[in-house]
C-alpha positions as CSV (number, residue, x, y, z in Angstrom):
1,X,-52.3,-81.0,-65.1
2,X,-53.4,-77.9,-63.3
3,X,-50.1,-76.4,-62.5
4,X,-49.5,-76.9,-66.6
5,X,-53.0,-75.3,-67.6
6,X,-52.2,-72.6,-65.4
7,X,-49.1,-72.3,-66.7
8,X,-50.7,-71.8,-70.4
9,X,-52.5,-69.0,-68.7
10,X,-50.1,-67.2,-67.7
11,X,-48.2,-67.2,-71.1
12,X,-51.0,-66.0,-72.3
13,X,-50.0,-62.5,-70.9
14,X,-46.7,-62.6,-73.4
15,X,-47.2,-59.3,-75.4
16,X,-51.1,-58.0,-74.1
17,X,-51.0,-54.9,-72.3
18,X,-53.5,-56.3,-69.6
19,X,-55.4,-59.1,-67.5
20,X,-58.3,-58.7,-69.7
21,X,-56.6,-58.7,-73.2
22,X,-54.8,-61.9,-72.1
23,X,-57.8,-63.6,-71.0
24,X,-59.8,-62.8,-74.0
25,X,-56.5,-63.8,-75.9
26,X,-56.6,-67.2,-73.8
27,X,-60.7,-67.5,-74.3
28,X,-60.8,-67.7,-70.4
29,X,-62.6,-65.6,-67.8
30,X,-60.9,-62.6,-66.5
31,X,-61.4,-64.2,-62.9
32,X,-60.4,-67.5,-64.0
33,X,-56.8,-66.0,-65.2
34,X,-56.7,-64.2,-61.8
35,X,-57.3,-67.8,-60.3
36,X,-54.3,-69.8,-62.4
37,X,-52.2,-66.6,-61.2
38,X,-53.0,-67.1,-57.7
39,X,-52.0,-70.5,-57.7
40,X,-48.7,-69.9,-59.3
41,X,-47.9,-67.5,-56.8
42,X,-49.0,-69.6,-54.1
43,X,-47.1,-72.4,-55.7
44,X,-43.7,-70.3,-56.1
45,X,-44.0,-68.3,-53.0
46,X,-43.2,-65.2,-55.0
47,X,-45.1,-62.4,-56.6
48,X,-45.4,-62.6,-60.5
49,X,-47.1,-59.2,-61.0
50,X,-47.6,-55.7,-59.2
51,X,-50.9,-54.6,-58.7
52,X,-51.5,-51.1,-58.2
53,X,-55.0,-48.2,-58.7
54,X,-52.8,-47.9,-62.4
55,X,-53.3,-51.8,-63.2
56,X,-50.8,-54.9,-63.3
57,X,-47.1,-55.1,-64.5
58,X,-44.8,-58.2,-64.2
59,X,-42.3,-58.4,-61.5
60,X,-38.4,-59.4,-62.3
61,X,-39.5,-62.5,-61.4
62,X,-42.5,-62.7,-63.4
63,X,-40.5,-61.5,-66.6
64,X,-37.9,-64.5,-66.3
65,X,-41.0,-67.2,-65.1
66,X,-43.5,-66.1,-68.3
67,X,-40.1,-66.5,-70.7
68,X,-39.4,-69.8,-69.0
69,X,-43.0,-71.0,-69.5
70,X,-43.3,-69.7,-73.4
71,X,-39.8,-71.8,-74.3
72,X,-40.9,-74.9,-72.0
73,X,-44.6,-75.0,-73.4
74,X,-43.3,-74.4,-76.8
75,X,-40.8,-77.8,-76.2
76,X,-43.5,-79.9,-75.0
77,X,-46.1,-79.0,-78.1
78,X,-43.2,-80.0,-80.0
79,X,-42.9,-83.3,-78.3
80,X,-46.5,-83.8,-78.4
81,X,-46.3,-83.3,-82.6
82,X,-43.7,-84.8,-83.1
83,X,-44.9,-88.0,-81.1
84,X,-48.5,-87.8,-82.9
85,X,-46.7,-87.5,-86.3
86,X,-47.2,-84.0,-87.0
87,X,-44.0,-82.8,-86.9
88,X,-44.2,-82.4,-91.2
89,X,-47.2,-79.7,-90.8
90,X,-46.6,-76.3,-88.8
91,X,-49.1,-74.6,-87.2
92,X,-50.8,-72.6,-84.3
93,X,-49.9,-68.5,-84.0
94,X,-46.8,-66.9,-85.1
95,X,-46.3,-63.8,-83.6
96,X,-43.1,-61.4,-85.9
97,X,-41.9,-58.4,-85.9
98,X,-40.9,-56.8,-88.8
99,X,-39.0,-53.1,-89.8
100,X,-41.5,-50.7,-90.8
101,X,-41.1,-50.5,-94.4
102,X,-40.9,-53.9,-95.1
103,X,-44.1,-54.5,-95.9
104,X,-44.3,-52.6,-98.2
105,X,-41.0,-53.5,-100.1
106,X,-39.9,-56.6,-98.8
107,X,-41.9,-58.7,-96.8
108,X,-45.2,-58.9,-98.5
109,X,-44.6,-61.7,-100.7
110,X,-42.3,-63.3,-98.5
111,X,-45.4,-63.5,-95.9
112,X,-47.6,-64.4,-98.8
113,X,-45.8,-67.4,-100.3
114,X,-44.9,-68.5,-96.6
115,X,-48.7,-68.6,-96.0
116,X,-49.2,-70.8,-98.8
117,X,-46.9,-73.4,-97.7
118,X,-48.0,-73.8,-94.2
119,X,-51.7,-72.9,-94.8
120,X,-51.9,-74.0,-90.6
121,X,-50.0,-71.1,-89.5
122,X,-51.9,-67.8,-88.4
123,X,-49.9,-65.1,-88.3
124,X,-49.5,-61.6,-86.7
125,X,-47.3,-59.0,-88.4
126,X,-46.3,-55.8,-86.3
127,X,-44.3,-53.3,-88.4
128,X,-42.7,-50.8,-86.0
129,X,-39.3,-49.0,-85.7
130,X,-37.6,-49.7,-82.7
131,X,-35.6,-52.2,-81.2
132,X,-38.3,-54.8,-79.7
133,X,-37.6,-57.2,-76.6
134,X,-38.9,-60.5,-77.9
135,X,-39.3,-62.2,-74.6
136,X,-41.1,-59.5,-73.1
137,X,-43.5,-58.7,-75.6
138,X,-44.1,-61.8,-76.5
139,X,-42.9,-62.2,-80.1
140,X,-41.8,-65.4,-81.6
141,X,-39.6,-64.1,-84.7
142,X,-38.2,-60.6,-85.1
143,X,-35.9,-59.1,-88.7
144,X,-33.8,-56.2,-86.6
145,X,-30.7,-54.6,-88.3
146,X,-27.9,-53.6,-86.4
147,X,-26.3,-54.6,-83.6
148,X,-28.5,-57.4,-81.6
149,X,-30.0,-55.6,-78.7
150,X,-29.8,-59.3,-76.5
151,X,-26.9,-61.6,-76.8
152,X,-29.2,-64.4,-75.8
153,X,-31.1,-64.4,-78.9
154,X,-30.5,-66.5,-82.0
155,X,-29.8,-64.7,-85.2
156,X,-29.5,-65.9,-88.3
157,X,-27.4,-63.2,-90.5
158,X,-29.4,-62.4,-94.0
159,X,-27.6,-59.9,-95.6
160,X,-26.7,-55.8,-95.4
161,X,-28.4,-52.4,-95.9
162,X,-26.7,-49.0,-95.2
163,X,-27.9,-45.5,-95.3
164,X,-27.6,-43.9,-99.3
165,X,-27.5,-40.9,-100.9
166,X,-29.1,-40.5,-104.1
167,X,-31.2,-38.1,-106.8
168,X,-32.5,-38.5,-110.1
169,X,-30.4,-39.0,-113.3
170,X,-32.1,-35.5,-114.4
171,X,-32.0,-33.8,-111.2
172,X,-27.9,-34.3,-111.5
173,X,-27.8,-33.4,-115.0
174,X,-29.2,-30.1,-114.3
175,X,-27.2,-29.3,-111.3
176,X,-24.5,-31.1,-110.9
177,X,-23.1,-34.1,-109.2
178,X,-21.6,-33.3,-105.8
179,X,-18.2,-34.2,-104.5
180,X,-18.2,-33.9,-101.3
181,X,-20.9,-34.0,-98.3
182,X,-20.3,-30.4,-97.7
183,X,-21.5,-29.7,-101.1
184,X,-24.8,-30.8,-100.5
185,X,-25.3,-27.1,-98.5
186,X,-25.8,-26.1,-102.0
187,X,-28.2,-29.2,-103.3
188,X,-32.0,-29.5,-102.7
189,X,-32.6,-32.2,-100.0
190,X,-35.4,-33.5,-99.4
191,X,-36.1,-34.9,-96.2
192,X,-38.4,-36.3,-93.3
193,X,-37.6,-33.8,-91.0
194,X,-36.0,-30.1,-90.9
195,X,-33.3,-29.3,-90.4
196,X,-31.6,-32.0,-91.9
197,X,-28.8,-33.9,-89.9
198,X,-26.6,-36.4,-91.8
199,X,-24.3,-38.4,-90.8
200,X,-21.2,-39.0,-93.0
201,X,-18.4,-41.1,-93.0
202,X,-16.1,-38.3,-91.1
203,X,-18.2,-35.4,-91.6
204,X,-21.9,-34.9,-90.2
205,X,-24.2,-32.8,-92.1
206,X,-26.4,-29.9,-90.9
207,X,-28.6,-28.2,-93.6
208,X,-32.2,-26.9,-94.3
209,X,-34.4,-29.3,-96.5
210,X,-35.9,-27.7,-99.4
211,X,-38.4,-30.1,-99.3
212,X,-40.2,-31.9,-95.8
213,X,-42.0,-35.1,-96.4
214,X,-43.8,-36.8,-93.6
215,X,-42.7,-40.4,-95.3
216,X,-40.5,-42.3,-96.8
217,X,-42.1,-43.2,-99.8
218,X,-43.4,-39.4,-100.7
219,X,-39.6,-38.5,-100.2
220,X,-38.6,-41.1,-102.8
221,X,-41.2,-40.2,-105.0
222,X,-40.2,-36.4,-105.3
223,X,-36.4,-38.1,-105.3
224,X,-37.9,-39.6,-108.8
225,X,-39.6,-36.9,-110.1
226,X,-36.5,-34.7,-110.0
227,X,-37.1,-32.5,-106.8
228,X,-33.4,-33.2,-105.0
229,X,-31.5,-35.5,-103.3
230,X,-32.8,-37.9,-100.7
231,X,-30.7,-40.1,-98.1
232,X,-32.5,-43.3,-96.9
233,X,-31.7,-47.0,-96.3
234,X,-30.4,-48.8,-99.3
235,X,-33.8,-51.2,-99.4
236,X,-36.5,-49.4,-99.9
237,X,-34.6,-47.5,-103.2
238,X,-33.3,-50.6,-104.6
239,X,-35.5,-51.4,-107.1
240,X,-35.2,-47.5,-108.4
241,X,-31.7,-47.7,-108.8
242,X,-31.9,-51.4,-110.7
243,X,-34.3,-49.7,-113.1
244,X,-32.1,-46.7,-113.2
245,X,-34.3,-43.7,-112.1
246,X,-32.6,-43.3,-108.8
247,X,-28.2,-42.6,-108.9
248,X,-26.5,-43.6,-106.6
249,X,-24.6,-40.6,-105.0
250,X,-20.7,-39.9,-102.9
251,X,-20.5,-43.5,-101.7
252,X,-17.3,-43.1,-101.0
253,X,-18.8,-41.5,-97.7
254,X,-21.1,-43.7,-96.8
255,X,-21.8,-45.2,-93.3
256,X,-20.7,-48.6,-92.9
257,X,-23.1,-51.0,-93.5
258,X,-25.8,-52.5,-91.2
259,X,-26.4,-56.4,-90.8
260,X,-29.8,-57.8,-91.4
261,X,-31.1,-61.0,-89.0
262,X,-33.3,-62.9,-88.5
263,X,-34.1,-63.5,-84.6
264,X,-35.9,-66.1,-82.5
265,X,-35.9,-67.0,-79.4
266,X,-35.3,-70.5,-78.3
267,X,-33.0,-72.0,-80.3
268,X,-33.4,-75.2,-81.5
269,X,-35.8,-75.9,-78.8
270,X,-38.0,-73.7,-81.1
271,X,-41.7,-74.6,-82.4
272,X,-41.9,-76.0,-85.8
273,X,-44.1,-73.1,-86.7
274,X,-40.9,-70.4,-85.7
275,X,-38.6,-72.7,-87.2
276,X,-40.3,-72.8,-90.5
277,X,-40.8,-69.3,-90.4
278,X,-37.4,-68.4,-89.8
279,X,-36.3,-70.9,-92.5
280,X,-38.4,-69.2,-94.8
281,X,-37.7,-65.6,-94.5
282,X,-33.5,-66.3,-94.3
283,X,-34.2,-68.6,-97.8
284,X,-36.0,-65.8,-99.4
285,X,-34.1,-62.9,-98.2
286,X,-30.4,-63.8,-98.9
287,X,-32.1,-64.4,-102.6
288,X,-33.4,-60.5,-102.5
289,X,-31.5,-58.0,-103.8
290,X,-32.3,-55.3,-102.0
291,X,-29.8,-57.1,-99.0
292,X,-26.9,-57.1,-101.3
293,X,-25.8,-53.7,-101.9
294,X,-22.2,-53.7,-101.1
């Protein structure tokens, strides 16, 4: 029993950036965490972290022990619910990771109604944009589009976005629509950064932005209002070009199109919590439009 407590210690460190967070996480002592690491070590008769005057970092060895003790602790909780009966009701902490924007456009609701049904379930949403590494940060369910950074992981395909151009309906009335990529050296752009680099289907784009907005959504908004032509993944405009305000512009150069997933970790050896979660998000978005742009 004290080789498994310790055990739940040391998963504690999955995604906190020290001893201390982890301990606090794991409403333990930071000595008694430096204890349960001890032993391990002892135990294993290797190191599982590095210490050094600049803190703690996990060893090789330590990475592939802490993501063999989050799937094997995970499998026994499992057991233990489903044993005591409680394999209907999720619950505990569920750790995602989700694309920036998405809360804003996407996810909100999702996480909201998924709340509702599993009312047991605490969850922690991180909205960043980069490619996160669930085992070592410690996340239980990731949405990534794109390629899959680790082969290992389970994904569970949802649907498409792709990078668009588009403009207002009155911004292309009054100066015209244009017919090639090229063309758009002539076109207000509006954009997040200056100069403006676009990448085309056989023909990248280098241009000045008439118009610099620090995010997405201001872009959009001054895309509405008539101020140029913005170029942004297909998601976050999809309800303006349902309701018509946005146009859709030279698709015929597009970039293909990017795969949505949803990604987990252990498989079917997963928690009920993930797998609900997982179940959840893939039921709600294949349904959502803004994944079906062809």
């Amino acid at each position: 029993m004290q080789r498994y407590r310790d055990m739940q210690l040391f998963a504690a460190l999955a995604g906190q950036p020290s001893l201390a967070a982890a301990a606090r996480a794991a409403h333990v002592s930071g000595p008694t965490l430096v204890r349960a690491l001890g032993r391990l070590e002892a135990h294993l008769r290797v190191p599982l972290l590095l210490r050094s005057t600049l803190g703690v970092s996990l060893t090789d060895a330590g990475h592939a022990y802490l993501a063999d003790c989050v799937r094997l602790l995970a499998a026994v909780e499992a057991a233990e619910a489903s044993a005591k009966g409680l394999h209907v009701q999720a619950e505990g902490n569920l750790r995602v990771f989700l694309p920036l924007l998405f809360s804003r456009y996407v996810m909100a609701p999702v996480l909201a109604s998924y709340m509702e049904r599993y009312p047991c379930v605490r969850l922690e949403a991180h909205y960043h944009d980069y490619l996160v590494n669930l085992h070592e940060e410690g996340v239980d369910v990731a949405i990534l589009m794109g390629k899959l950074p680790d082969s290992s992981l389970i994904a569970r395909p949802v649907g498409q976005v792709r990078p668009i151009l588009c403009a207002s309906p009155e911004y292309l009335a009054a100066h015209g629509e244009p017919e090639h990529p090229a063309d758009l050296k002539q076109h207000q752009l509006i954009a997040n950064a200056d100069p403006v680099y676009w990448e085309f289907q056989d023909y990248l784009l280098k241009a000045r932005a008439r118009l610099v907005c620090s995010t997405v959504q201001g872009a959009i908004n001054a895309a509405v209002g008539g101020a140029g032509l913005i170029r942004c993944l297909s998601y976050p405009v999809h309800d303006y070009l349902l309701k018509g305000q946005l146009c859709r512009v030279l698709p015929a150069y597009e970039r293909p199109a990017l795969p949505v997933q949803v990604v987990y970790r252990e498989g079917r050896h997963a928690s009920l919590r993930v797998r609900s979660f997982v179940d959840h998000c893939v039921a709600a978005l294949r349904e959502h439009p803004a994944f079906q742009l062809a």
